[in-house]
N, CA, C and O atoms as CSV, one atom per row, in Angstrom:
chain,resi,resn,atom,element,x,y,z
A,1,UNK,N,N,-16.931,-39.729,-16.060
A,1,UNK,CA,C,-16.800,-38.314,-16.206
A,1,UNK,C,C,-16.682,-37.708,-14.805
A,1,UNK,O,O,-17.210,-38.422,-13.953
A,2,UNK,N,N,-16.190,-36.706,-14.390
A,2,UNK,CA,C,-15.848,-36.048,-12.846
A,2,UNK,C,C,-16.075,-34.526,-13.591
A,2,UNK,O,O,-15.724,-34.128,-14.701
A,3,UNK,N,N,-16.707,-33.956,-12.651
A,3,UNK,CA,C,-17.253,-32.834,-12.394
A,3,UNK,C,C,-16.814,-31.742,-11.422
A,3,UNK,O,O,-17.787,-31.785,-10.670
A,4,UNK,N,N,-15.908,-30.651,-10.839
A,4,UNK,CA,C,-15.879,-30.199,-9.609
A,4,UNK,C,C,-16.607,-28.619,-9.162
A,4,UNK,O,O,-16.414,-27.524,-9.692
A,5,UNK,N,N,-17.048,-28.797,-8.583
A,5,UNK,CA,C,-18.082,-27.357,-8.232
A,5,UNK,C,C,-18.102,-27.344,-6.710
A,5,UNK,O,O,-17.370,-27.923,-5.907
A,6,UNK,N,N,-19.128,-26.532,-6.530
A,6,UNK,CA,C,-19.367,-26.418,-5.473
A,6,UNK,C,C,-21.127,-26.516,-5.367
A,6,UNK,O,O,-21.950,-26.031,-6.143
A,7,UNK,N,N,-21.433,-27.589,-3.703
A,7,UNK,CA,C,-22.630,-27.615,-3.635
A,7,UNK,C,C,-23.450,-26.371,-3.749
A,7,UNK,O,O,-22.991,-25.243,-3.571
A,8,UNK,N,N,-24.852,-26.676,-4.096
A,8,UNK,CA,C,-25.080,-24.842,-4.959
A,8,UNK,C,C,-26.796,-25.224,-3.685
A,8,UNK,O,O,-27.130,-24.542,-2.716
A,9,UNK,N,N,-27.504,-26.510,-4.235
A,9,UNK,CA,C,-28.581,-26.854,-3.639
A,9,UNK,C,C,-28.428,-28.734,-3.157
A,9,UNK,O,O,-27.562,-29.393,-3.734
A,10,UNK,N,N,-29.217,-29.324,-2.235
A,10,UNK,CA,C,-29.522,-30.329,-2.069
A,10,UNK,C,C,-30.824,-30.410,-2.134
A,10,UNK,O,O,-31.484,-29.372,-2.115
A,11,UNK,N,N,-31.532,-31.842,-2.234
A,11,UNK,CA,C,-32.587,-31.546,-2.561
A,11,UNK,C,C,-32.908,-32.729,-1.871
A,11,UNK,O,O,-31.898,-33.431,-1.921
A,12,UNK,N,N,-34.121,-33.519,-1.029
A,12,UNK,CA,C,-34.941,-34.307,-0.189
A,12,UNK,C,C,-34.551,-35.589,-0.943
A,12,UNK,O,O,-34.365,-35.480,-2.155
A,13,UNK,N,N,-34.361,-37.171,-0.175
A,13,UNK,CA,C,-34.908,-38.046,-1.557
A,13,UNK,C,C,-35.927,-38.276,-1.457
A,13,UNK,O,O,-36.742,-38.095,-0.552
A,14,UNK,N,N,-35.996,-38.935,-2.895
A,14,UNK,CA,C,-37.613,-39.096,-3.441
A,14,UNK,C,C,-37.613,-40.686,-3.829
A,14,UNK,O,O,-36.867,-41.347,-4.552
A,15,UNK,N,N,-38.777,-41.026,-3.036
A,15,UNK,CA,C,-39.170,-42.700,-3.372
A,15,UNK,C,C,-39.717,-42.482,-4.800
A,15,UNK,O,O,-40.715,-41.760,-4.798
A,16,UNK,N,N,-39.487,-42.738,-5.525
A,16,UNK,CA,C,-40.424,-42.660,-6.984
A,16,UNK,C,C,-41.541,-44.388,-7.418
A,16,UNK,O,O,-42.504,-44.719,-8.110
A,17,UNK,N,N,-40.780,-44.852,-6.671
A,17,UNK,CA,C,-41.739,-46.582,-6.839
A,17,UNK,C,C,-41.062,-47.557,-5.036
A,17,UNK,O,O,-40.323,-47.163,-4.134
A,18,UNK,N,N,-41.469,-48.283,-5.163
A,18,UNK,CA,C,-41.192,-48.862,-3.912
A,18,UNK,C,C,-39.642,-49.362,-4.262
A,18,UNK,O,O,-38.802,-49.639,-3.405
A,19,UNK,N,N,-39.505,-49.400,-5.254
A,19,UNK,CA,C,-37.971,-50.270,-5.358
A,19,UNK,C,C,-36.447,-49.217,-6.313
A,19,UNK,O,O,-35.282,-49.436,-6.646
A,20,UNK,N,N,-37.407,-48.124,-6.394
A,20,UNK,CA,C,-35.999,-46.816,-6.959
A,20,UNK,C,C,-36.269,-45.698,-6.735
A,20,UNK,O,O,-37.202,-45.057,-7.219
A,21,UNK,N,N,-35.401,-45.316,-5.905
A,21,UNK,CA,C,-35.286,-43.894,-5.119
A,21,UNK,C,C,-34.296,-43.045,-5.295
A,21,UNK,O,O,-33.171,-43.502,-5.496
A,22,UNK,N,N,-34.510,-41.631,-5.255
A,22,UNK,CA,C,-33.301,-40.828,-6.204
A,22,UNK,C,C,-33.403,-39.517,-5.428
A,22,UNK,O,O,-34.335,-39.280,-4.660
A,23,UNK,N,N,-32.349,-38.640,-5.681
A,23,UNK,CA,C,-31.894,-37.341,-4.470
A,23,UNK,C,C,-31.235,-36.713,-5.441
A,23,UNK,O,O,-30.235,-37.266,-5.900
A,24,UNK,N,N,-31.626,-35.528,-5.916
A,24,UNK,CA,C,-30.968,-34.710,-6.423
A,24,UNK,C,C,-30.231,-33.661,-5.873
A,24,UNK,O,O,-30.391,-33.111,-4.783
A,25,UNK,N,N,-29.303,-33.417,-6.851
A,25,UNK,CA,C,-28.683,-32.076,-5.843
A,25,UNK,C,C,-27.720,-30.984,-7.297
A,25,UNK,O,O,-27.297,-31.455,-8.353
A,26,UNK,N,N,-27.642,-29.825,-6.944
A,26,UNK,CA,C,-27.085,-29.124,-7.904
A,26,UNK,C,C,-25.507,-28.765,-8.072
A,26,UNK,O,O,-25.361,-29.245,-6.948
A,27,UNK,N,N,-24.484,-28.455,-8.353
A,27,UNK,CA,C,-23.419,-28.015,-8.372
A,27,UNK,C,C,-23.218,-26.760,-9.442
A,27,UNK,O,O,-23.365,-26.751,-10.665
A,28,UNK,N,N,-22.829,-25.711,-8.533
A,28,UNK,CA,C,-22.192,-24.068,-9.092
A,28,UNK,C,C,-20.947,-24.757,-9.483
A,28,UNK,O,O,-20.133,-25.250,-8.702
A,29,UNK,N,N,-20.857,-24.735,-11.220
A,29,UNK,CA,C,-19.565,-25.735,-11.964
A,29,UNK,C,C,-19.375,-23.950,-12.643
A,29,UNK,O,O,-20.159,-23.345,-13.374
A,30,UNK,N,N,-17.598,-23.324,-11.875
A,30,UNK,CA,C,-17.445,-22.333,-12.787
A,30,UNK,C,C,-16.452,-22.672,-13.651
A,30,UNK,O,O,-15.350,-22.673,-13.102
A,31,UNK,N,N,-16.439,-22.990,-14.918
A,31,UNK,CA,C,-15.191,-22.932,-16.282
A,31,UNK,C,C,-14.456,-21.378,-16.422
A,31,UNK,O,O,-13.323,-20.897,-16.451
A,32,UNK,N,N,-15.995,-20.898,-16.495
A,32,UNK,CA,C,-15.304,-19.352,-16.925
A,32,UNK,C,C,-16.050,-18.852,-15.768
A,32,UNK,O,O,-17.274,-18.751,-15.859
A,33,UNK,N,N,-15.337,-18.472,-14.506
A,33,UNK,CA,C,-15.982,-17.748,-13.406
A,33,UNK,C,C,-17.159,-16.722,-13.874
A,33,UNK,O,O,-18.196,-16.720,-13.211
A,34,UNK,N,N,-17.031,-15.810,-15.045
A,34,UNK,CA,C,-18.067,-14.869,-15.307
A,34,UNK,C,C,-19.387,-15.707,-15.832
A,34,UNK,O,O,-20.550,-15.304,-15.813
A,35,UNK,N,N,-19.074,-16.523,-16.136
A,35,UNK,CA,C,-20.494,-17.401,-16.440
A,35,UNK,C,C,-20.917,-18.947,-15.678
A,35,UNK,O,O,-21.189,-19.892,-16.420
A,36,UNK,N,N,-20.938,-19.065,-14.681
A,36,UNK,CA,C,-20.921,-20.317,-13.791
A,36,UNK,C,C,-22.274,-20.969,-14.225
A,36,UNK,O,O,-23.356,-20.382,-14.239
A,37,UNK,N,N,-22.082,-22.097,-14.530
A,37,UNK,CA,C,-23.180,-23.164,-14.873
A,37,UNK,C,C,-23.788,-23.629,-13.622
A,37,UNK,O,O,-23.037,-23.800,-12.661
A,38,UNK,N,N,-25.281,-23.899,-13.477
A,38,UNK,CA,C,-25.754,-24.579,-12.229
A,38,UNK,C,C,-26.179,-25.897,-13.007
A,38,UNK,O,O,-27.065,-25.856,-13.861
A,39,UNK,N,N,-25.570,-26.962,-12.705
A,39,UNK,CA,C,-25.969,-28.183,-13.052
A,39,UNK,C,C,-26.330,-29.259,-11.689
A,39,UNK,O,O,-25.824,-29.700,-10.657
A,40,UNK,N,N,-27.615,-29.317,-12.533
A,40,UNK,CA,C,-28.645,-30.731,-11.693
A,40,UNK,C,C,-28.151,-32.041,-11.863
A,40,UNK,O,O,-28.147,-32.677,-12.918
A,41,UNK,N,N,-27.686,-32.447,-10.639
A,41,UNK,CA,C,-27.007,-34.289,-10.909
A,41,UNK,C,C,-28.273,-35.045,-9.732
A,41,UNK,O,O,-28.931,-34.357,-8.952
A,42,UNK,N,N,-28.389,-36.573,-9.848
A,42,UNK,CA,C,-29.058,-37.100,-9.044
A,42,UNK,C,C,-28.077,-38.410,-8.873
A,42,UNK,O,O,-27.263,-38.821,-9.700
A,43,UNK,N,N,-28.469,-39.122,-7.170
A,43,UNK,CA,C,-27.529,-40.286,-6.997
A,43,UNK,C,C,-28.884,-41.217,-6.966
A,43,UNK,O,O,-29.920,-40.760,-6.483
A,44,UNK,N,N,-28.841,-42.128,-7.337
A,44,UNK,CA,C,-29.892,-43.195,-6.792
A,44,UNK,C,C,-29.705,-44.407,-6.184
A,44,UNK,O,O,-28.577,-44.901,-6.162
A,45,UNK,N,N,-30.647,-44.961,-5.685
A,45,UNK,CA,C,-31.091,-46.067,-4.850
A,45,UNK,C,C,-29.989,-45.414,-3.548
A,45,UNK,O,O,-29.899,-44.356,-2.925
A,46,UNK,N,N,-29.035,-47.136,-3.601
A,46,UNK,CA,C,-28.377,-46.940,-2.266
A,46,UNK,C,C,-27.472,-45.436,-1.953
A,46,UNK,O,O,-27.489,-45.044,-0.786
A,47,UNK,N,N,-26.882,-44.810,-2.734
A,47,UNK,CA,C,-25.881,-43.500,-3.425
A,47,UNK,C,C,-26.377,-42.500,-2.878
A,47,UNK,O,O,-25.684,-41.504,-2.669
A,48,UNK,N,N,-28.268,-42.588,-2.377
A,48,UNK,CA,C,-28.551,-41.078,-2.307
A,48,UNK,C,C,-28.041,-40.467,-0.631
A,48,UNK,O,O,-27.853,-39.301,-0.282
A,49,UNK,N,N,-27.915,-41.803,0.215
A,49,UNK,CA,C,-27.134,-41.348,1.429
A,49,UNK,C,C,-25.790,-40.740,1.233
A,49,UNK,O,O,-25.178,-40.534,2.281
A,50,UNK,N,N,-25.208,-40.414,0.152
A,50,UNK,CA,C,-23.570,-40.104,-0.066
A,50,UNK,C,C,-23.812,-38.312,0.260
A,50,UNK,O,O,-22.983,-37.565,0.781
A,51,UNK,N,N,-24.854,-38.036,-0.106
A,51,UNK,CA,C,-25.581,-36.564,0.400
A,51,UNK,C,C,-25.498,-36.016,1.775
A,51,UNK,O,O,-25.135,-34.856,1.966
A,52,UNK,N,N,-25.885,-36.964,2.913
A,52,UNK,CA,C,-25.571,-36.831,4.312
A,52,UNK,C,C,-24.396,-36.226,4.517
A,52,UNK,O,O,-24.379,-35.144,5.104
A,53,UNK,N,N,-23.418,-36.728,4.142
A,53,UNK,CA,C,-22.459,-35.457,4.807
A,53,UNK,C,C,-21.817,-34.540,4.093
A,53,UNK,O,O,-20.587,-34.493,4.098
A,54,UNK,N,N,-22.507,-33.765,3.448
A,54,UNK,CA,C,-22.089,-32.666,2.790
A,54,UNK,C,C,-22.715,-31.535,2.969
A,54,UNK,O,O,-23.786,-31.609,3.572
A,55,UNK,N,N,-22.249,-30.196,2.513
A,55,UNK,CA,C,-23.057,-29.284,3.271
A,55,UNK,C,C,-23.241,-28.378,2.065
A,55,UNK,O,O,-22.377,-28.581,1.212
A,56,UNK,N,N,-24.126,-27.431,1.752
A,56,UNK,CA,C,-24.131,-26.351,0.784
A,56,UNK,C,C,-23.126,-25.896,0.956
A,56,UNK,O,O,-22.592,-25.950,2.064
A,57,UNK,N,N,-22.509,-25.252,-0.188
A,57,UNK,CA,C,-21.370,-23.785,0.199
A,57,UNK,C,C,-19.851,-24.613,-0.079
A,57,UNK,O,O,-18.769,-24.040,-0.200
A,58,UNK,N,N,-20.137,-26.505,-0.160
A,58,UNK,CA,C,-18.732,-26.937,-0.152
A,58,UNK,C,C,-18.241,-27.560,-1.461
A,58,UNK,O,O,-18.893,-28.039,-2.390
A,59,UNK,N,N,-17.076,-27.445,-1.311
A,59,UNK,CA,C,-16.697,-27.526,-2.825
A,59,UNK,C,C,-16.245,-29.435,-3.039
A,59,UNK,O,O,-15.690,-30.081,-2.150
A,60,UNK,N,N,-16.594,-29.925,-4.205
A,60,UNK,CA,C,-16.720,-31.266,-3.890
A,60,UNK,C,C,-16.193,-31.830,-6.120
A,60,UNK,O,O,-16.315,-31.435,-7.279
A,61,UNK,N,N,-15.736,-32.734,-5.431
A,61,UNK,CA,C,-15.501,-33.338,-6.837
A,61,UNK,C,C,-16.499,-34.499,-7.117
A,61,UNK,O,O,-16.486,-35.360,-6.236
A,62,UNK,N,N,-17.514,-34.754,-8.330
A,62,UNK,CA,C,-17.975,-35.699,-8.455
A,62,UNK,C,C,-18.264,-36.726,-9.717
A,62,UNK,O,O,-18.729,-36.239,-10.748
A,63,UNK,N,N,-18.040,-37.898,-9.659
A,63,UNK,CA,C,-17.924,-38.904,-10.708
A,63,UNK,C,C,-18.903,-39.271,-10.951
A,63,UNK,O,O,-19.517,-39.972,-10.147
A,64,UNK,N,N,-19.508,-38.865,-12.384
A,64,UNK,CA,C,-20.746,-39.425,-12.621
A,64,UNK,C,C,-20.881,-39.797,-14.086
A,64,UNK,O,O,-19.945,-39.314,-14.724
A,65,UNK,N,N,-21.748,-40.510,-14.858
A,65,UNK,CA,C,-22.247,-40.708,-15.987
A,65,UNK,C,C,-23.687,-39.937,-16.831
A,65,UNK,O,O,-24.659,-39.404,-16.296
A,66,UNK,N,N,-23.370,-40.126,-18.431
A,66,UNK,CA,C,-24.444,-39.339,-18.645
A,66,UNK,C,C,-25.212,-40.632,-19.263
A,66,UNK,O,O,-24.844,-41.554,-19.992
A,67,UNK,N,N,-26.248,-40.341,-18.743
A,67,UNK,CA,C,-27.423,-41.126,-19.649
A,67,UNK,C,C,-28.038,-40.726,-19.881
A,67,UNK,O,O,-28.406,-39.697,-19.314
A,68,UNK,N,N,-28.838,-41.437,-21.282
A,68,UNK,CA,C,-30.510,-41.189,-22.314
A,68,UNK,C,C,-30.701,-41.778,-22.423
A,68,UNK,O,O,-29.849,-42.652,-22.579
A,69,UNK,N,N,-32.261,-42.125,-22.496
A,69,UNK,CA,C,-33.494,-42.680,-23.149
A,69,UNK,C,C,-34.258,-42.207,-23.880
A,69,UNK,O,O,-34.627,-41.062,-23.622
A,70,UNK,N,N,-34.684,-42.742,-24.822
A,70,UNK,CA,C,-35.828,-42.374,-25.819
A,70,UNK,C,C,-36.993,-43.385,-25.613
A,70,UNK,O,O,-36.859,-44.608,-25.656
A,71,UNK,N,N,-38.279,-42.642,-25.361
A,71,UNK,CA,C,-39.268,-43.082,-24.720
A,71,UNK,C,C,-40.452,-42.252,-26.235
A,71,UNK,O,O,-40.383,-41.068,-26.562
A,72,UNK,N,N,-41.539,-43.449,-26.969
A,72,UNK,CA,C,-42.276,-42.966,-27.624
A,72,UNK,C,C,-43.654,-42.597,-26.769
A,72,UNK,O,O,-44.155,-43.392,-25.975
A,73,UNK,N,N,-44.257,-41.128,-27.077
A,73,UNK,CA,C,-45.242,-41.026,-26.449
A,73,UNK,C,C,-46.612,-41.235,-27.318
A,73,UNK,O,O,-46.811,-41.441,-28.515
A,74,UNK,N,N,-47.524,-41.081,-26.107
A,74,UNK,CA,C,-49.057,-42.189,-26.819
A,74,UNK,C,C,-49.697,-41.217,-28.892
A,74,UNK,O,O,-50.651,-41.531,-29.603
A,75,UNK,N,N,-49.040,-40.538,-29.027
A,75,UNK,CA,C,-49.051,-39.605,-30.334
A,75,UNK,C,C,-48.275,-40.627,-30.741
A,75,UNK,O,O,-48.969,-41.133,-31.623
A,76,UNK,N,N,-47.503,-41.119,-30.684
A,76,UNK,CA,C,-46.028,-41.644,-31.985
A,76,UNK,C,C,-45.100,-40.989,-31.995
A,76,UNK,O,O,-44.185,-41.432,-32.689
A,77,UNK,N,N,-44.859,-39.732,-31.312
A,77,UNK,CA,C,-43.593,-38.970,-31.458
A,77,UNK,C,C,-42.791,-39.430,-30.048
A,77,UNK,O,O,-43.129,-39.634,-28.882
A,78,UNK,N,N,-41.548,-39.476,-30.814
A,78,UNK,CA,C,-40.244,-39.578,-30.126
A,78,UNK,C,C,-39.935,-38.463,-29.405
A,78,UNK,O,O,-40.244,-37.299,-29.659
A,79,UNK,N,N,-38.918,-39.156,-27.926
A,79,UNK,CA,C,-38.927,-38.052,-26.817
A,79,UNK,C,C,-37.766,-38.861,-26.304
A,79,UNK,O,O,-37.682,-40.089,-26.336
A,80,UNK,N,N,-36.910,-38.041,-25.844
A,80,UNK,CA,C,-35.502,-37.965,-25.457
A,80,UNK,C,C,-35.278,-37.349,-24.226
A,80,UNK,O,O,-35.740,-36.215,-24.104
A,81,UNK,N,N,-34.547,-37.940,-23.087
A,81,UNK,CA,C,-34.398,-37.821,-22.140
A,81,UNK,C,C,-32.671,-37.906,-21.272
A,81,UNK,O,O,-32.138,-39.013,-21.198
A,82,UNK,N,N,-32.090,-36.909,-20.795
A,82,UNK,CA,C,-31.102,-37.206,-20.560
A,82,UNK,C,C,-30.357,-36.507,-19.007
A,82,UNK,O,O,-30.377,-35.336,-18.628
A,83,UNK,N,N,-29.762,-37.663,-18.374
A,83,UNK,CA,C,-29.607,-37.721,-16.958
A,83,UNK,C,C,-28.297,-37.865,-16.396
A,83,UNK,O,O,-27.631,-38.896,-16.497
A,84,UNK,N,N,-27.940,-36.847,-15.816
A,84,UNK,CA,C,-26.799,-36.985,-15.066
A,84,UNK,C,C,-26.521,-37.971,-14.001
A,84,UNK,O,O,-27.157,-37.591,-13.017
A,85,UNK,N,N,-25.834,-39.127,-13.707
A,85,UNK,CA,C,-26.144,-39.620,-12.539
A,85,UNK,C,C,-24.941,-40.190,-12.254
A,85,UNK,O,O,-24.299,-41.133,-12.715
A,86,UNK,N,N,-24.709,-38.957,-10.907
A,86,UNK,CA,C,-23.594,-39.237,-10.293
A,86,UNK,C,C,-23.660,-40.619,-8.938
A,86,UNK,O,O,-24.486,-40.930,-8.080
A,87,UNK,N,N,-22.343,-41.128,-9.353
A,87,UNK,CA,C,-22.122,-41.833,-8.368
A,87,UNK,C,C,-20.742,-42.693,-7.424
A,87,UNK,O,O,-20.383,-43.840,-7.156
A,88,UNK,N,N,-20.338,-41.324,-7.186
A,88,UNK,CA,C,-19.212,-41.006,-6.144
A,88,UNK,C,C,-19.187,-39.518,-6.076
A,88,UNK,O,O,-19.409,-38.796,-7.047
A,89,UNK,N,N,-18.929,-39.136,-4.981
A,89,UNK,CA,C,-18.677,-37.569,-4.781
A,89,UNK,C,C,-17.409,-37.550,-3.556
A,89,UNK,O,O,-17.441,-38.693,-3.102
A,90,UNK,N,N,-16.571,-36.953,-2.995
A,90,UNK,CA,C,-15.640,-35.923,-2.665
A,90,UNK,C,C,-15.436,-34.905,-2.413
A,90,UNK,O,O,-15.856,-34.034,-3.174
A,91,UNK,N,N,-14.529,-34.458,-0.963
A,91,UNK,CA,C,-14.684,-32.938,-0.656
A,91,UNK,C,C,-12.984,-33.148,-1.700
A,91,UNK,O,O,-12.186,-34.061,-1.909
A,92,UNK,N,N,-13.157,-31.506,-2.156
A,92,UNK,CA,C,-11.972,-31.224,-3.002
A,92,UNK,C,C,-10.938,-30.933,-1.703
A,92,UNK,O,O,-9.765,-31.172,-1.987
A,93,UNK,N,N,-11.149,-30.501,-0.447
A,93,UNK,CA,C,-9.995,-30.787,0.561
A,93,UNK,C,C,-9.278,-31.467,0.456
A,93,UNK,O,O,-8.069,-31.242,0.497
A,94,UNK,N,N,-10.076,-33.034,0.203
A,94,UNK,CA,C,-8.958,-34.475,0.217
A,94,UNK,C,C,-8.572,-35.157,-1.005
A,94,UNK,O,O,-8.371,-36.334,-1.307
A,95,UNK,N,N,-8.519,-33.709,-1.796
A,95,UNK,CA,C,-7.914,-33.938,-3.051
A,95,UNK,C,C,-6.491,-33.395,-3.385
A,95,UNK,O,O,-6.026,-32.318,-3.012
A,96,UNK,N,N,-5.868,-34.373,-4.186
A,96,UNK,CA,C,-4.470,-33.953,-4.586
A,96,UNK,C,C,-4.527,-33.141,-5.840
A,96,UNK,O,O,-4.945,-33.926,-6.692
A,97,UNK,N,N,-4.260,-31.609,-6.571
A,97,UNK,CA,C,-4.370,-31.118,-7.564
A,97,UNK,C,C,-3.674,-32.066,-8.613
A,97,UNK,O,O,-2.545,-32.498,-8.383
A,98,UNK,N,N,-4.412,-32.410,-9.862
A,98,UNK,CA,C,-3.460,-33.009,-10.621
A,98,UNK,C,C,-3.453,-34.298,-10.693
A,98,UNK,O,O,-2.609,-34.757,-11.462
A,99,UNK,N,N,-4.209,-35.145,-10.070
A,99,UNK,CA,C,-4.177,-36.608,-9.372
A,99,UNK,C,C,-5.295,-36.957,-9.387
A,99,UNK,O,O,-6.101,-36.320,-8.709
A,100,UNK,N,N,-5.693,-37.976,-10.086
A,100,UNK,CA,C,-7.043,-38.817,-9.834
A,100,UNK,C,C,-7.026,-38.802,-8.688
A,100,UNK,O,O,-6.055,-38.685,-7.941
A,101,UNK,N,N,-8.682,-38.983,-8.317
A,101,UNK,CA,C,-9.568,-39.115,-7.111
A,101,UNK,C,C,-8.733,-40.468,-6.332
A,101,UNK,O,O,-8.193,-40.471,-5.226
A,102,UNK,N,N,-8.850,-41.627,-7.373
A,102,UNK,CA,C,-8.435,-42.684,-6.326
A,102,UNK,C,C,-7.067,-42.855,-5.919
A,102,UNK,O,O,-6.775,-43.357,-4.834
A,103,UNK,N,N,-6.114,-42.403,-6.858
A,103,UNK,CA,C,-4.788,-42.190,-7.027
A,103,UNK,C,C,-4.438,-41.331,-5.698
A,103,UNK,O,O,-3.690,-41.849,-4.870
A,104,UNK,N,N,-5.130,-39.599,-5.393
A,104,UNK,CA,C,-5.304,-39.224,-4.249
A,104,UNK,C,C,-5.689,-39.560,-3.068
A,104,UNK,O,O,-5.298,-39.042,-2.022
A,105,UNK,N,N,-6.640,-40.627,-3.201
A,105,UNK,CA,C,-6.969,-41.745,-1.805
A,105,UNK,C,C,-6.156,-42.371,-0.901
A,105,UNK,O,O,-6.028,-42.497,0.317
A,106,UNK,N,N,-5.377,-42.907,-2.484
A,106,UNK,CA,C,-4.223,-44.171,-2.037
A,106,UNK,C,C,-3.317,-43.859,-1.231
A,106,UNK,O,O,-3.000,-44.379,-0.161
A,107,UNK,N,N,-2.577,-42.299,-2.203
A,107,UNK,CA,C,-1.533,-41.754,-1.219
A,107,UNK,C,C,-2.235,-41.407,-0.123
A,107,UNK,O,O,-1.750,-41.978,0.853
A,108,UNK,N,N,-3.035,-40.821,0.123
A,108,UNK,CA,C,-3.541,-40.223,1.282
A,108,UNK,C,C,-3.274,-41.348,2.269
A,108,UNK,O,O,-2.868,-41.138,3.412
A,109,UNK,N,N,-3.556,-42.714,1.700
A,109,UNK,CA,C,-3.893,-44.134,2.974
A,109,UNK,C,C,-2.133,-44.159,3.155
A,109,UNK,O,O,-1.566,-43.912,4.220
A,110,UNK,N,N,-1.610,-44.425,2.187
A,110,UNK,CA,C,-0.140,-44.677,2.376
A,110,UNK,C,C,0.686,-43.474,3.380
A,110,UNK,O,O,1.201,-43.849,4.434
A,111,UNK,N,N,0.727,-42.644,3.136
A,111,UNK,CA,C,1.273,-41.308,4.217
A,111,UNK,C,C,0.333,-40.991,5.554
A,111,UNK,O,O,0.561,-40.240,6.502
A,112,UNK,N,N,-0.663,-41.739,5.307
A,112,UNK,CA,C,-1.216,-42.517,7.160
A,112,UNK,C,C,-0.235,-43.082,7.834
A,112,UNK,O,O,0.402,-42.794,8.848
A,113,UNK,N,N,-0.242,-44.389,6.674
A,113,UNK,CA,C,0.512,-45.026,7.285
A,113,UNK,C,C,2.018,-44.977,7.465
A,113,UNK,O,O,2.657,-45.858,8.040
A,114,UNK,N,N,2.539,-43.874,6.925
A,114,UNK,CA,C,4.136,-43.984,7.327
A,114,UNK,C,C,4.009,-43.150,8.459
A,114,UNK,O,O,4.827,-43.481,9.318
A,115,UNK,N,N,3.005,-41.798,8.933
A,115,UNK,CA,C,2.928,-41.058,10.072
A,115,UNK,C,C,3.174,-42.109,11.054
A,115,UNK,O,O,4.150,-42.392,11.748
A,116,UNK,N,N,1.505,-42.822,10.850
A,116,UNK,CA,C,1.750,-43.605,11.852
A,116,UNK,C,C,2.749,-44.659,12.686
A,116,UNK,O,O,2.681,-45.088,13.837
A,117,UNK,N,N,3.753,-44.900,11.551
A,117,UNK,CA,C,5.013,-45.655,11.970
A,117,UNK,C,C,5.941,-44.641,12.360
A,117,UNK,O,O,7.020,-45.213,12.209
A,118,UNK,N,N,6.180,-43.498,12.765
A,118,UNK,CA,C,7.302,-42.505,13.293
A,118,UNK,C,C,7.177,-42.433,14.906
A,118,UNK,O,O,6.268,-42.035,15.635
A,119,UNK,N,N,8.356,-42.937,15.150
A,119,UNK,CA,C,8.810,-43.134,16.436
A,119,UNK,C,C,8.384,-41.701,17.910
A,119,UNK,O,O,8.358,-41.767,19.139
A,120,UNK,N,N,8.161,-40.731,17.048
A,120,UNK,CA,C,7.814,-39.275,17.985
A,120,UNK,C,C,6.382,-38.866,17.440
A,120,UNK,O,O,5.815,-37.868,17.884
């Protein structure tokens, strides 16, 4: 699933156990500009450095999955849980309108490389 907004909040990471660590961060997602959604995504373990270079205020495309769990609590009742967790993000700068993310990469690498082969 891909998402594009703009960074809204970042948020610290968080060791949660010695061996899984997670960084949340929010995105201002507008569909209908008069009503802009703030949605909470998190990257984990190695992913949460993908945060470092981004800044509030920038507009970014990001690929993520949804997950749930259902976890019974010590009553017997059922409890449902569900998590955004992105893992790839993108400034929409180095995006092609219209064009997958990686599809936009590729060309991007390929029209490097023909610059770079021009004689002037």
């Amino acid at each position: 699933m891909e998402i594009q907004g703009i960074i809204y909040e970042i948020f610290n990471k968080q060791q949660i156990t010695d061996s899984f660590a997670k960084r949340e961060f929010v995105i201002k997602y507008a569909e209908n500009p008069d009503y802009p959604e703030h949605i909470k995504m998190e990257f984990i373990q190695d992913k949460c450095d993908l945060l470092d270079s981004y800044d509030i205020g920038q507009e970014v495309v990001v690929q993520l999955n949804v997950k749930g769990r259902k976890w019974t609590d010590p009553q017997g009742v059922d409890k449902y849980f569900n998590t955004l967790q992105a893992w790839k993000i993108s400034s929409v700068a180095n995006s092609i309108p219209g064009v997958p993310q990686e599809q936009a990469a590729q060309a991007g690498e390929i029209s490097e490389g023909i610059i770079d082969d021009l004689p002037f």
